[in-house]
Legacy VTK file of the C-alpha trace (Angstrom):
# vtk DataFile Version 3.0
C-alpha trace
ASCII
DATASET POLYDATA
POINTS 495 float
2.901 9.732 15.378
-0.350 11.622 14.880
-1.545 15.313 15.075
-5.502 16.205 15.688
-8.114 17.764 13.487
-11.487 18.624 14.112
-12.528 14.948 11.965
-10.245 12.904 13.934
-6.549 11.993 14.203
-3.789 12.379 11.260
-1.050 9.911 11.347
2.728 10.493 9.500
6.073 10.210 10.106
6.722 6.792 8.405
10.217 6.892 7.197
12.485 4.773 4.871
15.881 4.013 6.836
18.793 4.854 5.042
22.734 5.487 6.292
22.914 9.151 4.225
26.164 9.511 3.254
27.852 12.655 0.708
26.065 13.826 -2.684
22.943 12.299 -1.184
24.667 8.639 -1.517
24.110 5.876 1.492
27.446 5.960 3.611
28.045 2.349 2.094
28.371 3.924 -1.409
29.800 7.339 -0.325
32.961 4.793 1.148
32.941 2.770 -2.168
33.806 6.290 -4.174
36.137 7.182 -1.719
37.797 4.241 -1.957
38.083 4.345 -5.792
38.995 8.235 -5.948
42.218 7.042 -4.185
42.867 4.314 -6.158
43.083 6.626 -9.220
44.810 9.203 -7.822
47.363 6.457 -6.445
47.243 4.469 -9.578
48.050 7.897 -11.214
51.350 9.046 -9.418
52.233 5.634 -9.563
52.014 3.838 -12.695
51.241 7.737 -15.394
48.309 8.998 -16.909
47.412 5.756 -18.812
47.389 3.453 -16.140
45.302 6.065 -13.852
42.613 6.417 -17.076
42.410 2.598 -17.281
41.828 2.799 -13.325
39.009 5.660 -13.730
37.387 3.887 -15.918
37.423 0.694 -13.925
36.114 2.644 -10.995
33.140 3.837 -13.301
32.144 0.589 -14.130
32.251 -0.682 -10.454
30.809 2.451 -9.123
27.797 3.344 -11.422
25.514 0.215 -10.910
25.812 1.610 -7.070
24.961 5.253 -7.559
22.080 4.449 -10.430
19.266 2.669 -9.834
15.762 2.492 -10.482
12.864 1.557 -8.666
14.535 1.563 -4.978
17.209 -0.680 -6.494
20.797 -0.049 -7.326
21.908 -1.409 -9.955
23.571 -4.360 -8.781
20.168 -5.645 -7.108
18.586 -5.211 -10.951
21.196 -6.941 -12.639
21.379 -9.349 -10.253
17.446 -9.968 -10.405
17.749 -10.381 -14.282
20.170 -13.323 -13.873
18.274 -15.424 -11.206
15.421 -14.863 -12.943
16.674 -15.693 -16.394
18.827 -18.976 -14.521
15.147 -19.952 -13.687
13.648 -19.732 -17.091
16.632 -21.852 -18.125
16.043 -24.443 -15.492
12.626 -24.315 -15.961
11.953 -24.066 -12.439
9.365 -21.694 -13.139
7.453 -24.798 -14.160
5.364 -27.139 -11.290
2.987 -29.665 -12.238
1.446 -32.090 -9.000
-1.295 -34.038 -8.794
-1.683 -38.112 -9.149
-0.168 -38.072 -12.744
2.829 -35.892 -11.544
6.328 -36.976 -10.001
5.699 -35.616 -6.919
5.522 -38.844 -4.833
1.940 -39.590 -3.669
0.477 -37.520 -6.362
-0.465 -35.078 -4.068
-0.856 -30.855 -5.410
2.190 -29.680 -2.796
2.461 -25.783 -2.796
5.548 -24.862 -4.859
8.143 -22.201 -4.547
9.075 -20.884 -1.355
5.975 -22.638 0.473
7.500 -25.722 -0.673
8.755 -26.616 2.771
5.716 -25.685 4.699
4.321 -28.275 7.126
1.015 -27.967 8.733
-0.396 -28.910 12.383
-2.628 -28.755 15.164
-2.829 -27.713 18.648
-5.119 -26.320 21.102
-4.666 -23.352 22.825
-5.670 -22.297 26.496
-9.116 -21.219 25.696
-9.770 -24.654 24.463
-9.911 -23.911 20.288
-8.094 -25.461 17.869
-5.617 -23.778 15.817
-3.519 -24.653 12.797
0.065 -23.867 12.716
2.202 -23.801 9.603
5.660 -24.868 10.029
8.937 -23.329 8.121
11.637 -25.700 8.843
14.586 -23.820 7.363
13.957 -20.686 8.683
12.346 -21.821 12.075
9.510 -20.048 11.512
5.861 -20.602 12.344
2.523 -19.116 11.819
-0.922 -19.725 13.253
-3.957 -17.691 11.444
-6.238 -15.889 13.071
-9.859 -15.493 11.685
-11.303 -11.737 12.174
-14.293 -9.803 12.047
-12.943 -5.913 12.325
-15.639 -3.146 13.725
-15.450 -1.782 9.489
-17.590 1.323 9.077
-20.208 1.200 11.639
-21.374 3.686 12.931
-19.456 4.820 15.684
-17.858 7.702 17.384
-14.749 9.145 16.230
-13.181 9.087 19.606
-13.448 5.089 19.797
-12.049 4.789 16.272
-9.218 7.148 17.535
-8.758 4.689 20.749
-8.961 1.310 18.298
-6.088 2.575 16.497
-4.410 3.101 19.327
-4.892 0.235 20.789
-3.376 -1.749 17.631
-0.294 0.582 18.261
0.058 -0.631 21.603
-0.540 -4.438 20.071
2.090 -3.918 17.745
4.670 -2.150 20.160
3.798 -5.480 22.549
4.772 -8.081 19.540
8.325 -6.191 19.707
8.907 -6.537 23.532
8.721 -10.412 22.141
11.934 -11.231 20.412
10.322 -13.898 18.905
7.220 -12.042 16.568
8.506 -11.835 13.254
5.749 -10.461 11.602
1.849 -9.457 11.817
-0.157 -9.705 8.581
-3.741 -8.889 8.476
-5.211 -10.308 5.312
-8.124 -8.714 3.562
-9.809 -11.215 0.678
-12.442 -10.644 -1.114
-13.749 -13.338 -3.257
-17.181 -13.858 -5.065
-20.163 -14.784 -2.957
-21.585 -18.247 -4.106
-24.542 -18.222 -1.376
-23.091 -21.694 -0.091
-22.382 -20.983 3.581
-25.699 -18.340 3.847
-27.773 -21.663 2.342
-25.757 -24.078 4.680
-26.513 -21.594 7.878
-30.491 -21.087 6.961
-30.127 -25.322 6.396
-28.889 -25.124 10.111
-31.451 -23.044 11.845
-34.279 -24.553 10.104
-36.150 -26.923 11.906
-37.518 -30.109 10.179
-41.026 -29.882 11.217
-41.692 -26.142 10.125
-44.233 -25.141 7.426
-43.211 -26.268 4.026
-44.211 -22.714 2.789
-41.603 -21.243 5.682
-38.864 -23.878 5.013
-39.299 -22.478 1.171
-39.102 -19.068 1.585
-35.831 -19.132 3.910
-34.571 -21.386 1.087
-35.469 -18.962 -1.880
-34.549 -16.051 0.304
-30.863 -17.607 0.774
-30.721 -18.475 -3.143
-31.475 -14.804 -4.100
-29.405 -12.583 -1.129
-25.903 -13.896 -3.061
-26.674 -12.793 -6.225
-23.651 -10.818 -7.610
-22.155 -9.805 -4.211
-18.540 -10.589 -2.823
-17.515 -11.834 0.133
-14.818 -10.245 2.586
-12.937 -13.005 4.656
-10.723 -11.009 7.029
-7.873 -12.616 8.548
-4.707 -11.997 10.505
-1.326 -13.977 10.623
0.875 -14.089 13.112
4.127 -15.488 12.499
6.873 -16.631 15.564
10.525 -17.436 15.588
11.544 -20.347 17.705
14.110 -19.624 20.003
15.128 -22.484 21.249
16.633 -25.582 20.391
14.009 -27.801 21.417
11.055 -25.478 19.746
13.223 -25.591 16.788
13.596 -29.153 16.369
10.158 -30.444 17.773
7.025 -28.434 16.372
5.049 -29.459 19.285
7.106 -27.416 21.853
6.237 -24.297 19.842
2.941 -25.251 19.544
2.730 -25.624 23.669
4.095 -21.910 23.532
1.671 -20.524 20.824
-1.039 -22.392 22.775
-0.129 -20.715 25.774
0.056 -17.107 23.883
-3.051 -17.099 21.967
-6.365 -16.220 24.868
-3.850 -13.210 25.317
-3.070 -12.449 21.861
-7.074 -12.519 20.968
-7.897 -10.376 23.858
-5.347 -7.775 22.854
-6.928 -7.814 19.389
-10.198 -7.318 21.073
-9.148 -4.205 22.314
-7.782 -2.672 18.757
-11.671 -3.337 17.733
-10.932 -6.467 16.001
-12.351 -9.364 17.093
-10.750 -12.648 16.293
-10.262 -16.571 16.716
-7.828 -19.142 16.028
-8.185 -20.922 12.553
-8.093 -24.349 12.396
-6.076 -26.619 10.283
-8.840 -27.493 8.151
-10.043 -23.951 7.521
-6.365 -22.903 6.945
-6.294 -25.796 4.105
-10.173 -24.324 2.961
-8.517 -20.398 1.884
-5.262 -21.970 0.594
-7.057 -24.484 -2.010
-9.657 -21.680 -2.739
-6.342 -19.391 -3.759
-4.691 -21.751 -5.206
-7.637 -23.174 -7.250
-10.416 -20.807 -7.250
-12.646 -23.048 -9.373
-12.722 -25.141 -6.165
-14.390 -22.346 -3.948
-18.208 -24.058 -4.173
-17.412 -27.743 -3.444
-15.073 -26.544 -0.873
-17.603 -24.621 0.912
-20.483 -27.151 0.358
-18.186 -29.661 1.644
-16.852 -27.528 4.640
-20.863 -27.210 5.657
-20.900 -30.457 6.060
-20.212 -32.675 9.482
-16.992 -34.289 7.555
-15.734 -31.238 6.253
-14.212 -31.085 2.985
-11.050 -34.350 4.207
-8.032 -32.544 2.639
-4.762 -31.951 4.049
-1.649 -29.822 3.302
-0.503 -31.941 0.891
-3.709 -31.006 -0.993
-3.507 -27.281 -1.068
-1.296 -26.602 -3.667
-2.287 -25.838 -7.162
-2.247 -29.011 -9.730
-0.057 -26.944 -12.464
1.563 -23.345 -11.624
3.838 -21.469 -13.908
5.035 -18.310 -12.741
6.110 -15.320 -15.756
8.021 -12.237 -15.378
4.650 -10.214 -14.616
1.953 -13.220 -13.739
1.408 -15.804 -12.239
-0.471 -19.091 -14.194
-2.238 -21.297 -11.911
-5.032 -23.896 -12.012
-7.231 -22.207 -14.733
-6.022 -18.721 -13.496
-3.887 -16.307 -13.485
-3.278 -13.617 -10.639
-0.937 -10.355 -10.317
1.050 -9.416 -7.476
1.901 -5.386 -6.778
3.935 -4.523 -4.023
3.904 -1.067 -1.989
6.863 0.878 -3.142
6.289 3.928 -1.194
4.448 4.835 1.540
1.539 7.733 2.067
3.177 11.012 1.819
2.102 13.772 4.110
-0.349 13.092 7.091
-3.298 10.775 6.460
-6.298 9.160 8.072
-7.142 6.158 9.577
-9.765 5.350 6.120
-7.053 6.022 3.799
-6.840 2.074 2.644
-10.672 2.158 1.919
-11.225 2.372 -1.481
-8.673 -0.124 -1.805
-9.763 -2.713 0.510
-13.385 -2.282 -0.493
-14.857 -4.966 -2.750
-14.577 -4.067 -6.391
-17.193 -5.801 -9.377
-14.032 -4.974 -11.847
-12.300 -7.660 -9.492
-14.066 -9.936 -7.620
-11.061 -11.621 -6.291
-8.961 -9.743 -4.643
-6.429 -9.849 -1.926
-5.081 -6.846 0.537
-2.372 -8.094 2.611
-0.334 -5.389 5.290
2.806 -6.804 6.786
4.197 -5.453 9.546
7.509 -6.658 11.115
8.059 -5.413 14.766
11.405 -4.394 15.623
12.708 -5.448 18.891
13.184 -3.010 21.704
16.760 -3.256 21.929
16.619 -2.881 17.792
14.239 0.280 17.829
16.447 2.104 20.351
19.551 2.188 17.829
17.512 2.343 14.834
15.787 5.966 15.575
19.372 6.891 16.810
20.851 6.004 13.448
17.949 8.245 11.348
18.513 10.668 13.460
21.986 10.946 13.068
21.675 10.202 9.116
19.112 13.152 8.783
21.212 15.361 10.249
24.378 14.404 8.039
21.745 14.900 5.080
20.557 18.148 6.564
24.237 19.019 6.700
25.373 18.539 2.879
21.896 19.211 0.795
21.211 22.352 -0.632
18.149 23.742 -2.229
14.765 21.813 -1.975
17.148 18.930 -0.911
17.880 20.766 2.655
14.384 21.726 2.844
13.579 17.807 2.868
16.546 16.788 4.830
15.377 19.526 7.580
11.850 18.069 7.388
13.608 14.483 7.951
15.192 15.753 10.984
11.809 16.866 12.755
10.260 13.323 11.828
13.245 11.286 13.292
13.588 13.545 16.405
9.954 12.898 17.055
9.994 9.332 16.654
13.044 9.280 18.913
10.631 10.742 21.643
7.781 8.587 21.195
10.295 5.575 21.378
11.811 6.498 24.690
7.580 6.756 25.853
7.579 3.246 25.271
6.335 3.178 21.410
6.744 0.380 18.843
8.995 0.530 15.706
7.886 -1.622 13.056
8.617 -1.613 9.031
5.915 -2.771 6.855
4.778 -3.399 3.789
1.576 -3.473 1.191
0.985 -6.633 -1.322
-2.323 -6.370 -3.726
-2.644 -9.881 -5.109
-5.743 -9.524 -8.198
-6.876 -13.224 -9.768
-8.829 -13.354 -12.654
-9.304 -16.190 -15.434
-7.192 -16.845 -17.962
-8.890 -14.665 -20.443
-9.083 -12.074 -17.905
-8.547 -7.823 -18.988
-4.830 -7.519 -17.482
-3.928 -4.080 -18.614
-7.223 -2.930 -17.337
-6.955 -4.441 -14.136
-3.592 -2.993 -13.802
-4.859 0.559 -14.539
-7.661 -0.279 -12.035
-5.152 -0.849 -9.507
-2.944 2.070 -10.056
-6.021 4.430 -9.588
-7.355 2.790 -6.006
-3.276 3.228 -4.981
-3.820 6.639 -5.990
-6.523 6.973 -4.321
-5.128 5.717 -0.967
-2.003 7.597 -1.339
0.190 4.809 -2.121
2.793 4.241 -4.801
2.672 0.615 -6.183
5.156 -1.417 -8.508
4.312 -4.518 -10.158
6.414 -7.753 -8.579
7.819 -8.279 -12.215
10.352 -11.402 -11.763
8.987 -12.628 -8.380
4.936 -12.928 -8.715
4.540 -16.218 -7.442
6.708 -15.022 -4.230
4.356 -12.364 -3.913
1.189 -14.503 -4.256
2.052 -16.452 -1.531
3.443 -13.529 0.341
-0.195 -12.111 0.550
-1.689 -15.113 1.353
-0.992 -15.227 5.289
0.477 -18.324 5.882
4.429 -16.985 6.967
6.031 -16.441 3.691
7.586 -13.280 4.994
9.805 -12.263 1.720
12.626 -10.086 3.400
13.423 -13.391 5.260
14.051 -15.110 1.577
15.368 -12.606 0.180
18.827 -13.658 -1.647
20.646 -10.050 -2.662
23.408 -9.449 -0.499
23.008 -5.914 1.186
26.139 -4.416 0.124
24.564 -4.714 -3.563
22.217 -2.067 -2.597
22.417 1.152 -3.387
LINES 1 496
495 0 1 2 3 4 5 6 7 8 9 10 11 12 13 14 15 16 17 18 19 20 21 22 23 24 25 26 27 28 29 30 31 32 33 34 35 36 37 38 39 40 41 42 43 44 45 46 47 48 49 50 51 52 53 54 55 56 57 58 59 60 61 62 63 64 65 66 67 68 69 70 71 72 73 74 75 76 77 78 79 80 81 82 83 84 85 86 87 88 89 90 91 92 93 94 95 96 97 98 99 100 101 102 103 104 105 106 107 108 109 110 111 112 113 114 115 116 117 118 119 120 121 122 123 124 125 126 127 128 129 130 131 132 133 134 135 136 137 138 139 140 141 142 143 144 145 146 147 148 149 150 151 152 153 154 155 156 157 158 159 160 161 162 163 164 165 166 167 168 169 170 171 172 173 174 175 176 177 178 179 180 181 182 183 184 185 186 187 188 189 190 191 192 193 194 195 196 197 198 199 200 201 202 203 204 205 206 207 208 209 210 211 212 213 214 215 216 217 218 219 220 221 222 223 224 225 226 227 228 229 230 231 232 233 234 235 236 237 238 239 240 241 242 243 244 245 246 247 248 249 250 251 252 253 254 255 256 257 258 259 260 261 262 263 264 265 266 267 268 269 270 271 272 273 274 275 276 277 278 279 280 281 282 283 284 285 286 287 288 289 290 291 292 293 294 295 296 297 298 299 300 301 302 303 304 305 306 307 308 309 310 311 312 313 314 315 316 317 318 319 320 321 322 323 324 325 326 327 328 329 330 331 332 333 334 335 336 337 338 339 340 341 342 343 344 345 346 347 348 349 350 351 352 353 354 355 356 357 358 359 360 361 362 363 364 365 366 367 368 369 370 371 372 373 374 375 376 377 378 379 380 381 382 383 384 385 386 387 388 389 390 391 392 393 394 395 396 397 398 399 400 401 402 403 404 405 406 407 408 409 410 411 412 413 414 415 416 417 418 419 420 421 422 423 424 425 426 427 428 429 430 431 432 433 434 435 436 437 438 439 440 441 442 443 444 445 446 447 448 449 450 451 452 453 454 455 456 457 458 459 460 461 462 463 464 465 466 467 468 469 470 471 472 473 474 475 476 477 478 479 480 481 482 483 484 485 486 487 488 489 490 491 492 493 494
C-alpha cells in the first residue's frame, strides 16, 4: 500500500503475521499456559501443595523457552539450533572437500549442503533462447535464471518510476494466481571489474584490416576503462513447483511448461522497467563457479569470450574445499558472510530506500543483494489478511499503554490490506540476504560494521546467519535454495 507526496509515492504496511493471543503471547503459547495453569491447579486439589509446586515448576520449565526468546526465536527454536549445529561439528559435516583427489566419485567440485541435490538442464523456450533450469529433486522444485538489466537511476520522470513499481506489483500479484511460483528472487552482485568482457567486446567489433594505430587505441582504451571499478550483474530467479506427477518425475515436462511460460514472463518484466532474458546453462555454471571460487572470475570470463566457452558443467561448480563456521563461511581461498533481514523498514519509505545498499562499495568489492519474495496464493491471501485482521483486533483488545497504541495502528494496516486484497492485490512474504566475500585475510569486524551502517541506512534491521552461513550463501545466490522450504524446526517450537 502506498500514500503520495509531492517527490513521489511512499510505500508501508508490511506486516509480520502472528496469531496474537493474551499478555501479548501467539494464541499457540497463550493455549500452552492455559493448559499448564490447570494442570497445577488440578495437580493441587488433587495430589496437596507439594505435588502442585513440583507441577508449577514443571510448567515453568516447559513454558519459559516459549514465552522468552531472542532474536524472533523462542526458545525452543535456539536451543534447538545449538544442537543441530553442534551434532554437525561432531559429525564433521561442516567439512566438504571435492575435486579429483577427493571421494566424491569422478573427482568432480559438486556444490555441498543443501545444493547438494541440484541437477542442471536445458531447454528452449517459445521465443527460441536457451535457458538453464536447476532441478531440486526432493522438494520438486525448479528454477530457471533470468539475466536483467533494470532502468537504475536514469534519468526519468517520477511518474514512470511510480508506474514501474507498480507494474512489479501487478507481476508479483500474477506469480500468486499461479499455484505453482514458489518464489521470485532478484539478485544484485557486484563483483570486481577485470576488463575481460569490455576487451573481449572491443576484440569483437574490431575489424582486422583497421589502422594499427586505431586497433591500439581501442585496445589501450579497454585496458585502462576497468581500472578499479566493479561490476553489477543483475539477475532474477524464478523458482516453480511441479504439480504434477509426470513434471515431477520427468524434468523435461517442466521444462516444456517453463518453456511455454517464459516470452510471457519476460514481457511482464518488461513492463516493471526491467528488462530481462533467459540464462543459459553455461552462464548459470559461469556466476556459480565465480561464487564459489572467486579466484576463477578472469579465466572464466576469458574463456566464456571465447567460441567454446569456458566447457564446465554442474558437476564443476562447486567449490574444491568448503567449511562452513558458526559466523563464516571458508571456501576456495575465501571466506564470505551471510546477514539475513530480521525486520523490515519501519514507517513509510521510498522506492530508493535499498540504494546505498545495493550500490557498489570499494570497502567490498564482492558483494551480493538478494530479495526473496514468496507469493502467496489467492486462495492463501484471502484467509491470511482475515487472520491479521482478526489477530490485531484481539491485540487491540488486551494491550494497554503504548502497546494499544501499536495494536490500534496494526488494525488500520491489516484493514487496509484486506481492501487492497479484495481489488485484486498480491500477498507475498519476503525476505533480505547480504552475502559479503572477501579473502581469507580479509577485515571481518569492519566489514560487519560496514554492513550494519548501509542497513541503517536503508531502514533495515539485519542479524548475522550465525549457525547456518553456508545455507545463506547459497540462499543469495539465485539458483532455488529457498530456506523456509528446508527449514527443519517444527512450528509449534516457535514462540
Amino acid at each position: 500500500m502506498s500514500t503520495t507526496n509531492e517527490n513521489g509515492l511512499l510505500y508501508t504496511g508490511w506486516t509480520k503475521p502472528r496469531n496474537s493471543g493474551l499478555f501479548g503471547l501467539t494464541w499457540g503459547t497463550t493455549i500452552v499456559c492455559f493448559v499448564l495453569v490447570i494442570a497445577v491447579m488440578g495437580s493441587m486439589l488433587v495430589g496437596g501443595f507439594k505435588v502442585g509446586l513440583t507441577v508449577l515448576a514443571v510448567s515453568v520449565v516447559v513454558a519459559a523457552p516459549l514465552v522468552w526468546g531472542r532474536d524472533g526465536r523462542s526458545g525452543y527454536e535456539m536451543t534447538v539450533l545449538r544442537m543441530q549445529w553442534l551434532r554437525t561439528r561432531r559429525r564433521r559435516e561442516n567439512i566438504y572437500r571435492g575435486g579429483l583427489f577427493s571421494e566424491i566419485p569422478g573427482g568432480k567440485a559438486l556444490l555441498p549442503g543443501v545444493a547438494a541435490d541440484t541437477k542442471l538442464y536445458e531447454g528452449e523456450d517459445a521465443a527460441g533462447y536457451r535457458f538453464g533450469m536447476i532441478h531440486m529433486p526432493k522438494l520438486h522444485l525448479y528454477t530457471v535464471v533470468l539475466k536483467a538489466w533494470p532502468q537504475g537511476d536514469e534519468a526519468v520522470d517520477q511518474s514512470m518510476i511510480n508506474e514501474w513499481v507498480g507494474e512489479w506489483g501487478v507481476v508479483l500479484a500474477s506469480m500468486g494466481q499461479t499455484s505453482d511460483v514458489v518464489s521470485v528472487v532478484p539478485v544484485i552482485d557486484c563483483v570486481p571489474e577485470t576488463g575481460n568482457r569490455l576487451l573481449a567486446e572491443v576484440i569483437r567489433q574490431t575489424e582486422p584490416d583497421a589502422p594499427q594505430l586505431a586497433q591500439d587505441s581501442n585496445y589501450e582504451a579497454a585496458e585502462l576503462f576497468a581500472t578499479e571499478q566493479a561490476q553489477l550483474l543483475p539477475r532474477l530467479a524464478v523458482t516453480f513447483r511441479a504439480t504434477t506427477d509426470a513434471r515431477k518425475k520427468d524434468p523435461s515436462e517442466q521444462a516444456v511448461e517453463i518453456g511455454r511460460r517464459l516470452p510471457g514472463l519476460c514481457a511482464a518484466m518488461r513492463s516493471a522497467g526491467v528488462g530481462v532474458r533467459p540464462m543459459a546453462a553455461s552462464d548459470v555454471i559461469s556466476f556459480v563457479r565465480r561464487s564459489t571460487d572467486p579466484a576463477s572470475q578472469e579465466d572464466i570470463e576469458r574463456a566464456d569470450a571465447t567460441v567454446e566457452g569456458h566447457g564446465l558443467d554442474w558437476s564443476d561448480a562447486g567449490p574444491i574445499s568448503h567449511e562452513e563456521r558458526f559466523d563464516q563461511y571458508i571456501h576456495d581461498g575465501a571466506r564470505s558472510v551471510t546477514w539475513e533481514m530480521e525486520m523490515a523498514p519501519t514507517g513509510a519509505v521510498d522506492e530508493g530506500v535499498l540504494r546505498r545498499i545495493l550500490a557498489p562499495n570499494p570497502d567490498i568489492p564482492r558483494k551480493r543483494v538478494a530479495i526473496v519474495y514468496r507469493p502467496h496464493t489467492a486462495a492463501d491471501a484471502v484467509k491470511i489478511v482475515d487472520n491479521d485482521y482478526k489477530n490485531a483486533l484481539i491485540a487491540e483488545q488486551g494491550g494497554k499503554g503504548i502497546g494499544s497504541v501499536t495494536a490500534t495502528l496494526k488494525v488500520e494496516a491489516t484493514a487496509r490490506a484486506r481492501e487492497e486484497q479484495a481489488r485484486g492485490h498480491g500477498l507475498v512474504r519476503f525476505g533480505i540476504l547480504i552475502t559479503i566475500t572477501e579473502p581469507l585475510d580479509g577485515d571481518i569486524p569492519a566489514i560487519d560494521a560496514i554492513i550494519k551502517d548501509l542497513s541503517v541506512q536503508a531502514r533495515l534491521k539485519v542479524r548475522r546467519a550465525y549457525r547456518y552461513q553456508a545455507a545463506g550463501f547459497y540462499g543469495s545466490l539465485g539458483i532455488g535454495v529457498i530456506l523456509p522450504e528446508h527449514a527443519s524446526m517444527p512450528s509449534a517450537m516457535a514462540g
